[in-house]
C-alpha positions in Angstrom: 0.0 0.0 0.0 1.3 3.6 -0.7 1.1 4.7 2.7 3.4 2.2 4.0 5.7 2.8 1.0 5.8 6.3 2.5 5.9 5.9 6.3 8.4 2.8 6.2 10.2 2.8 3.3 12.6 -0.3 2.4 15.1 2.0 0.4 15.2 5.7 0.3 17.3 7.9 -2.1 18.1 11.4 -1.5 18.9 13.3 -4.9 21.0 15.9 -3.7 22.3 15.0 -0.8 25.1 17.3 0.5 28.0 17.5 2.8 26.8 20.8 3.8 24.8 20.7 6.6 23.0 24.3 5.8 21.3 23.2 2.5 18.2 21.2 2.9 20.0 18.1 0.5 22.3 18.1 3.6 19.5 17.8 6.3 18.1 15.6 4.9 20.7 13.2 4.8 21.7 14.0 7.8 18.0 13.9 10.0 17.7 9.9 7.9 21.2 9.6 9.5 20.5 10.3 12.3 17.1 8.8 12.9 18.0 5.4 12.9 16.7 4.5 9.4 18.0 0.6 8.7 16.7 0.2 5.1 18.7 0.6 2.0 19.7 4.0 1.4 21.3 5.9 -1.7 22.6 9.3 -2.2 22.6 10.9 -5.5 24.8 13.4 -6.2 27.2 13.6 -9.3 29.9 16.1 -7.7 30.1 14.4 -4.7 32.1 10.4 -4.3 31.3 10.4 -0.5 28.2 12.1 1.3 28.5 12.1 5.5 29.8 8.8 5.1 27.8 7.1 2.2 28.9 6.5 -1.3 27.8 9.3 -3.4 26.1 8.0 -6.6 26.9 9.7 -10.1 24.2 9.4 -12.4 20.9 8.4 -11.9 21.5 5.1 -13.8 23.4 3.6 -11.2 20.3 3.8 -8.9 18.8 0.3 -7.8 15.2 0.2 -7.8 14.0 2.6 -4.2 10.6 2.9 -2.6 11.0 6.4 -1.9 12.8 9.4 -3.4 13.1 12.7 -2.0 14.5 15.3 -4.6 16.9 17.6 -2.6 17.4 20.0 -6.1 16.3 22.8 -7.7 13.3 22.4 -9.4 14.4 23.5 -12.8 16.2 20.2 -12.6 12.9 18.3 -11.7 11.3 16.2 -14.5 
């Protein structure tokens, strides 16, 4: 069911997670961190190869399948 998909997630992928704890692509990460989440999760960010300690992904190709994305970016970028 969606709501489960959105309240427990399996895999989660921040595009745009950041280093920089003053963007919200950085919060983010860091409040999922934090939290105690124990699914899979992926960061997306092609400048970045390391993200507060999780492998940064390139491009979104390299992205396994996720249950939940939360875009971290400006919208002009949003399809």
């Amino acid at each position: 069911m969606i709501n489960e998909q959105l309240l427990n997630p399996e895999s989660i992928v921040v595009v745009g997670g950041s280093n920089n704890l003053h963007k919200s692509g950085g919060k983010i990460v860091y409040n999922i961190l934090k939290g105690g989440y124990n699914g899979r999760f992926y960061i997306l960010n092609p400048k970045e190869d390391e993200v507060q300690g999780i492998k940064s992904l390139h491009h979104v190709d390299e992205l396994p399948e996720a249950e939940l994305a939360i875009l971290a970016i400006p919208s002009v970028y949003c399809v």
